[in-house]
LUMSEKE-506440 format. One record per residue (C-alpha): y, x, z; residue in three letters. Coordinates in steps of 0.001 Angstrom, whole numbers, plus 500000, padded with zeros to 6 digits. Last residue first. Example, Ala and Ser with C-alpha at 12.3 -4.5 7.8 and 13.67 -1.06 7.14 Angstrom:
2
498940513670507140SER/495500512300507800ALA/
//
This chain:
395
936068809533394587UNK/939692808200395989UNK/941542811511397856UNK/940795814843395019UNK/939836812662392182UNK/942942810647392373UNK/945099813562393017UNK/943647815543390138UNK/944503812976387886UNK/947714812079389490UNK/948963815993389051UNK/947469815681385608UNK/949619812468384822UNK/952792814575386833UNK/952842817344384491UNK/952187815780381176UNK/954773813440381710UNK/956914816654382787UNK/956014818375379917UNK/957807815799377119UNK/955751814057374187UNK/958314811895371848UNK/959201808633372157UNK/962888808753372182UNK/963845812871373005UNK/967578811928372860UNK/969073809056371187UNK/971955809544373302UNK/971342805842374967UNK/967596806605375288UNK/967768810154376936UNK/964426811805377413UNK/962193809299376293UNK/957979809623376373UNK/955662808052374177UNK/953141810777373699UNK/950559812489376037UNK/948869815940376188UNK/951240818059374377UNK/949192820812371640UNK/952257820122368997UNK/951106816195368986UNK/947590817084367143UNK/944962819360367985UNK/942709817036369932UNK/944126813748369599UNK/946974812509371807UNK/947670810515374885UNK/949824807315374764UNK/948443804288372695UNK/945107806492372582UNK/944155805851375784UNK/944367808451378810UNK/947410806948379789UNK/946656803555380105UNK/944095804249382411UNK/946244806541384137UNK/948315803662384923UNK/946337801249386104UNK/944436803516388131UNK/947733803949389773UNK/948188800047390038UNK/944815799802391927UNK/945549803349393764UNK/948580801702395662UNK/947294797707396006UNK/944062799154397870UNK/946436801648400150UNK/948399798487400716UNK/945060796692401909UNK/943953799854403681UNK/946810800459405611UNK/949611802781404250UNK/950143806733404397UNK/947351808003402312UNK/948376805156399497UNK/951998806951399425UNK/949951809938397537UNK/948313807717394971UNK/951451806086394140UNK/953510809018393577UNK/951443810138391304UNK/951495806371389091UNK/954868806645389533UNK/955296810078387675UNK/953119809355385312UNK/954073806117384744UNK/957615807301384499UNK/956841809937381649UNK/955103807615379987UNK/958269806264379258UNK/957997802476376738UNK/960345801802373811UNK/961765798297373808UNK/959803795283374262UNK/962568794443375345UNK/966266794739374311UNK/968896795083376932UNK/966911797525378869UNK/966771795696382164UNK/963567797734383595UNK/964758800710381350UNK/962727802921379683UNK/959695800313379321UNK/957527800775381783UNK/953799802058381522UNK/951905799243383654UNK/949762798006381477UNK/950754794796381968UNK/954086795572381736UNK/956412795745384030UNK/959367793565382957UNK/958696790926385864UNK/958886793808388446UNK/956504793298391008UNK/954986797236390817UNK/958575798909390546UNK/960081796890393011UNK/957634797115395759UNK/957373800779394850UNK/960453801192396112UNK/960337799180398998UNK/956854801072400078UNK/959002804572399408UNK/962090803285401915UNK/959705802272404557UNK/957808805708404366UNK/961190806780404451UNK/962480804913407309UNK/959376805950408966UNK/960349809448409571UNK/956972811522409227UNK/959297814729408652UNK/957421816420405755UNK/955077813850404229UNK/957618811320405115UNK/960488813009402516UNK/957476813317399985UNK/957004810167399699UNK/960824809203399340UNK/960795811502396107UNK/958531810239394656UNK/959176806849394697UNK/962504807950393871UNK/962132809793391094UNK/960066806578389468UNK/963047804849390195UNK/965085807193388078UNK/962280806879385264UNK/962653803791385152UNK/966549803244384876UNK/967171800178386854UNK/970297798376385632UNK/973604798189387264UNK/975628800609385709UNK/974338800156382189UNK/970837801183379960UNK/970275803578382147UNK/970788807508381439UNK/973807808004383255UNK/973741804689385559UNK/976827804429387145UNK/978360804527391060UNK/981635805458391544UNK/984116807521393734UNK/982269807734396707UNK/983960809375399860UNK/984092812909400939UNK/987890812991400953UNK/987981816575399442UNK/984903816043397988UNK/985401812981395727UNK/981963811656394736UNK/980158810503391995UNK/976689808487392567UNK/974478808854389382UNK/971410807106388579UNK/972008804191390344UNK/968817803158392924UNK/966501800008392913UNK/965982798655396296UNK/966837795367395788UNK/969991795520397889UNK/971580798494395436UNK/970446801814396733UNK/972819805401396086UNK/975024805461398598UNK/972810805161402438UNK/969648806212401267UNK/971092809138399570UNK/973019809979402278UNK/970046810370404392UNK/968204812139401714UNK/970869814921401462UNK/970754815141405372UNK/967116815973405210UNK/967102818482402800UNK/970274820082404551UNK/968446820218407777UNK/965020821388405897UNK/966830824287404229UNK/968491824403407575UNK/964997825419409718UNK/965191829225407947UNK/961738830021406277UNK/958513830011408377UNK/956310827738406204UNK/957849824367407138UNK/961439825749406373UNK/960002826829402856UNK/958278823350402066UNK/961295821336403104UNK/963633823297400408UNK/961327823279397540UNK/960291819409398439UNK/963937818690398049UNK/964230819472394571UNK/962549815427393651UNK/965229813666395613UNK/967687815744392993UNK/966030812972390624UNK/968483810617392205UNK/971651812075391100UNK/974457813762392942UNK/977504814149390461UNK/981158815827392089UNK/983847814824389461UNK/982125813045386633UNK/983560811727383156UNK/985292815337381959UNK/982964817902384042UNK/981962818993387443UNK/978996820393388162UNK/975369819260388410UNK/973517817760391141UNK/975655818571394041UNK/973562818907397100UNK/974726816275399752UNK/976616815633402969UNK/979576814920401101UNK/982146817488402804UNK/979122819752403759UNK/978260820313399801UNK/974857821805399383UNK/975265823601395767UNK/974371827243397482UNK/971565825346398840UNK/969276826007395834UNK/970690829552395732UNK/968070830900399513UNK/965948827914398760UNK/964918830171395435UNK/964474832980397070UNK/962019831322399318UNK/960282830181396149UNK/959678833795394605UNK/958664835674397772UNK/955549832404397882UNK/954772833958394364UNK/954415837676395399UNK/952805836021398449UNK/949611835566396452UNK/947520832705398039UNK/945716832180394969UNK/946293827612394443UNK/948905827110396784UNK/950930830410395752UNK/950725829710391828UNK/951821825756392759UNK/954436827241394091UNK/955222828963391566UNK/955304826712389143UNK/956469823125390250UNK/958243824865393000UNK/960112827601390559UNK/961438825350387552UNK/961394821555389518UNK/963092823062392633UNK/965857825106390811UNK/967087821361389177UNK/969841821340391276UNK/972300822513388245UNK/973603826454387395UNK/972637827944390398UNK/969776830182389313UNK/968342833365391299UNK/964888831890391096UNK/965092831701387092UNK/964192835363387008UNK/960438834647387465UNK/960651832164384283UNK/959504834888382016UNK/957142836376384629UNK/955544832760385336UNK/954459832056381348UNK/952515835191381442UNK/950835834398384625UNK/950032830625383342UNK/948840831994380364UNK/946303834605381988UNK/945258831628384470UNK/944179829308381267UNK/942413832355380160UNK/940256832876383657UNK/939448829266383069UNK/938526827931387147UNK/938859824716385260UNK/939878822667387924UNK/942404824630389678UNK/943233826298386191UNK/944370823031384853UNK/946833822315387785UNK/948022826357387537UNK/948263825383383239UNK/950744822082384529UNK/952860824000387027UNK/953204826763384218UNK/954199824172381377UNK/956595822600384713UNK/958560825035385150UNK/960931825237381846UNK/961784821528382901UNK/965371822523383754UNK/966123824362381283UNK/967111827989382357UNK/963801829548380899UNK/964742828976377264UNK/963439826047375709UNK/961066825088372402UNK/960790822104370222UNK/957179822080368134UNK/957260820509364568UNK/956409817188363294UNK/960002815137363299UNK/959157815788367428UNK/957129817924369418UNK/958547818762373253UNK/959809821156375331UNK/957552824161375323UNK/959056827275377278UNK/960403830417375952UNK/958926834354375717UNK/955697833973374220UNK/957196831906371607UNK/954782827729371916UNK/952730826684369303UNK/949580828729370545UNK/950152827667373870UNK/950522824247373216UNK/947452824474371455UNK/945618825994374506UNK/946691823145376096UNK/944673820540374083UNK/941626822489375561UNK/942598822317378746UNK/943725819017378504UNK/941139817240376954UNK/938689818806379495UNK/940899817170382461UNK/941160813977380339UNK/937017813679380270UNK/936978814674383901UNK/939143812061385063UNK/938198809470383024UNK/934518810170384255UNK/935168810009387584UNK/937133806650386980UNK/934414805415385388UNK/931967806055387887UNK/934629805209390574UNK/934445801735388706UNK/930915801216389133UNK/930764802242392529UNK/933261799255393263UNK/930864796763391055UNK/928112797340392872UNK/929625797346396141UNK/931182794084395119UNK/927595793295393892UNK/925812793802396952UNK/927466791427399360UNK/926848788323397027UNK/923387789649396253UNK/922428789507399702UNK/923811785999399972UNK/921811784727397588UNK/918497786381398444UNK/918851785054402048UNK/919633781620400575UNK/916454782327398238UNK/913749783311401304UNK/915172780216403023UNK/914157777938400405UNK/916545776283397976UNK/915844772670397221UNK/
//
């Protein structure tokens, strides 16, 4: 028979070791964090070394470094990444490369070429401004608002993506979700209200032409501006028209966060929790979490885009400040997940090795054969923004 003294014992130790075990894991966690924070630092300084002092990394692949000019469109986020690292290194020589890197790609805020002005100048310098408070680099985004809504097109209630060519006649893509945060950010910091008009009339219409009834999004919605009306709906970089590209959804997870960070609309913060409904109960999600580059890639297991997880598992950890506790729980679970799986050595590199990148297993274009499971800088990007995000809201 148990005595009273043992029941009492009992039932302490039942509330105890959940608390046990949660402190445990933010142990680990903290140390994850701060081991892959190191790692990148130093791996970084690789990059740098492998990268022409005046073009942007790209990406390592057949065992040599792959360089840009400044008007690709990821040639921001190397800077954005070295301003994350310099946050939490305070490395006075990760801050010299990240100022050297920004005066190549200063001249990039003038650029009207594509939408994808908000990934090369916010990602960078605004990042710069947040992190010194120089207004040299807060000059450099408003500029950039200024030609980012030079491709706003009234007739379709959208930004045009890219221009026109043979297949496409007026292109708006989901990842221009992500550009939107350039334009929101400026009109909340004293720049002209429309930037945040136009932002938030672009996401409207997104919501309203580019969802299927699950709540995964097309890639590409086409549209005929003289009549203003969609012409077609296909999946550029999906596996077909009506399969869920993942790294498209992961845009959109994104990019419907940051939508109710600005406005606190709920139909966004309704639209992001949908999204990530799909992308966390998907029966082709791994178990680790890292999709495969399509969620209805024709052949699976097929090759897997860190660069979604990253980007997800981000996204993730910010929409978990805007849910209740037990969604907030589900949120930073799966983002753990992620970064976990990340930081292992099935997707981030050794010391010295994978051109001075921080993960692997990323794909640019699958169907064009295209940057297949190679590192790429956004991945990197967005798995130290969720690093740093993680340690900054959940230890």
């Amino acid at each position: 028979m148990i005595s009273t003294f043992g029941k009492w014992a009992s039932a302490l130790a039942f509330l105890v070791m959940p608390a046990a075990v949660a402190a445990q894991s933010k142990n680990d966690m903290r140390r994850l964090i701060a081991d892959n924070l190191d790692f990148a630092v130093q791996q970084y300084r690789v990059l740098q070394d492998s990268t022409p002092a005046d073009r942007m990394p790209r990406t390592f692949q057949h065992g040599r470094s792959v360089s840009s000019d400044t008007e690709w469109w990821c040639s921001g986020f190397y800077p954005g990444t070295l301003w994350y690292l310099y946050e939490y290194s305070k490395d006075a020589k990760v801050k010299a490369e990240a100022e050297r890197r920004l005066a190549i790609l200063e001249k990039e805020k003038r650029y009207t070429g594509n939408h994808d002005i908000g990934f090369m100048i916010f990602c960078s310098f605004g990042n710069a401004y947040r992190i010194t408070g120089d207004k040299k680099y807060k000059d450099v985004v408003d500029t950039a608002a200024v030609y980012q809504i030079t491709r706003y097109r009234p007739s379709i209630r959208s930004i045009q993506s890219w221009n026109k060519n043979k297949r496409l006649n007026c292109p708006v893509i989901i990842d221009n979700m992500m550009n939107l945060e350039q334009l929101l950010w400026v009109s909340q910091q004293g720049g002209d209200k429309r930037f945040a008009d136009i932002a938030v009339t672009h996401a409207n219409t997104t919501l309203q032409n580019h969802y299927r009834p699950d709540h995964s999004t097309f890639h590409i919605v086409d549209y005929d501006l003289e009549k203003g009306t969609v012409i077609q709906k296909v999946n550029g970089q999906g596996a077909h028209d009506t399969s869920a590209w993942s790294r498209g959804q992961a845009w959109g997870l994104y990019g419907w966060t940051i939508m109710y960070r600005f406005t606190r609309d709920q139909k966004y913060l309704e639209q992001a929790r949908h999204v990530a409904k799909f992308i966390l109960h998907h029966p082709n999600l791994p178990a680790d979490k890292i999709p495969y580059w399509d969620y209805n890639a024709p052949q699976i297991p097929t090759s897997r885009d860190a660069s979604a997880g990253a980007i997800a598992a981000s996204a993730l950890l910010e929409l978990g400040q805007y849910v209740d506790k037990k969604e907030q729980q589900e949120y930073v679970t799966a983002a753990a997940t992620m970064l976990r799986s990340l930081a292992s050595p099935v997707y981030r590199a050794k010391l010295g090795e994978n051109g001075g990148f921080i993960l692997k297993n990323s794909v640019g274009h699958f169907l064009a054969n295209g940057e297949v499971d190679v590192p790429l800088t956004y991945a990197d990007y967005y798995f130290v923004e969720g690093l740093l995000r993680y340690k900054k809201w959940y230890l």
